[in-house]
N, C-alpha and C positions, 0 to 999 in steps of 0.2 A: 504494500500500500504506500502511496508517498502523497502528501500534502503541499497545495500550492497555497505557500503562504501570501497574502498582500497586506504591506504595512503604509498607513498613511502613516507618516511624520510629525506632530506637533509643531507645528510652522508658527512662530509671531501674527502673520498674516494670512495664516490659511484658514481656508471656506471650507466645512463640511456639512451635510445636510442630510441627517442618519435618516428620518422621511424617507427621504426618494430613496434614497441606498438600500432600503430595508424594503421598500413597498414597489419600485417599479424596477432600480438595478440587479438587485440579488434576484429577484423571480424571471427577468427577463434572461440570465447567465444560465438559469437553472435551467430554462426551455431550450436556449440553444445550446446547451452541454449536452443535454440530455443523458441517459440511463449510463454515461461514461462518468459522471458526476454522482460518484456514492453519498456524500454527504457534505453541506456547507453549514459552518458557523461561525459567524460577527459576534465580537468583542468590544466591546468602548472603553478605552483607557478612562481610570481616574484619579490614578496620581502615581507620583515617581518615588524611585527607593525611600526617600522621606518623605514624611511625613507634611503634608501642603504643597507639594513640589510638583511641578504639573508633567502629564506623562509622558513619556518620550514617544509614543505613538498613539493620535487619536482614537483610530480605529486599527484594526485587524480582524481580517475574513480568513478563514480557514478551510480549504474546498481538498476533498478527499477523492482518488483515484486509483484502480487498478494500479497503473503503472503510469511513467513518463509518458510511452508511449500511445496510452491510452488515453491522457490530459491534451500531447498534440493533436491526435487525431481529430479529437471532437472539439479544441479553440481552434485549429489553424480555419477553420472555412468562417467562422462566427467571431473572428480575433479581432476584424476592421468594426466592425460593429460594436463589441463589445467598448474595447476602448473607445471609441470613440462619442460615447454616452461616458463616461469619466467628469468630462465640464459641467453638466448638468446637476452633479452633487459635490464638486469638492475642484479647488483653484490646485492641490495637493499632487505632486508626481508622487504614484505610489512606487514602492520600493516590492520587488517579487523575488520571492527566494523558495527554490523546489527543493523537497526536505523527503526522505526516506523515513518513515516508520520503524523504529525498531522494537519499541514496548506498546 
C-alpha cells in the first residue's frame, strides 16, 4: 500500500478554504480516481510542537493506493484537471510526497 501525501504549508499569506476542499475538491479527486483510490483523509493542522505556535502545515490529505503504479495510472489522465481546481481553495503550492506503508 503506499500513501500520497499533500501538505499545504502554513504561508503568512496563504488562502485556504477547507468548504470547497472538503465538499467539491476531495469528492471531485474521489470520482476521477476512482476504485484505484482505497481511501482518502484530511487533517487541519492546529498548532506547532509548542504550545500556541501555529502549525507548520495547514492542511494535509492523505489518499491510499495499491501501489505507485496504480496512483499513476488512475491521476495521469485526470492530473490537468485535478490541479488545476487547486486556485479555487487555496493561493498554497502544495508540497507531495509518495510514502510506502510499512505498519
Amino acid at each position: 500500500m503506499i500513501t500520497v501525501t499533500v501538505l499545504y504549508p502554513n504561508n503568512k499569506d496563504g488562502r485556504f478554504d477547507m468548504a470547497y476542499y472538503l465538499k467539491t475538491h476531495i469528492p471531485m479527486v474521489q470520482r476521477k480516481l476512482g476504485a484505484a483510490l482505497k481511501s482518502v483523509g484530511v487533517e487541519q493542522g492546529l498548532v506547532g510542537i509548542e504550545a500556541g505556535s501555529p502549525p507548520p502545515y495547514l492542511v494535509l490529505a492523505r489518499l491510499r493506493f495499491d501501489s505507485l503504479e496504480a496512483f499513476q495510472s488512475a491521476f495521469a489522465p485526470h492530473a490537468k484537471a485535478i490541479m488545476a481546481d487547486i486556485p479555487n481553495y487555496t493561493n498554497i503550492q502544495p508540497v507531495i510526497q509518495y510514502n510506502e506503508e510499512k505498519i
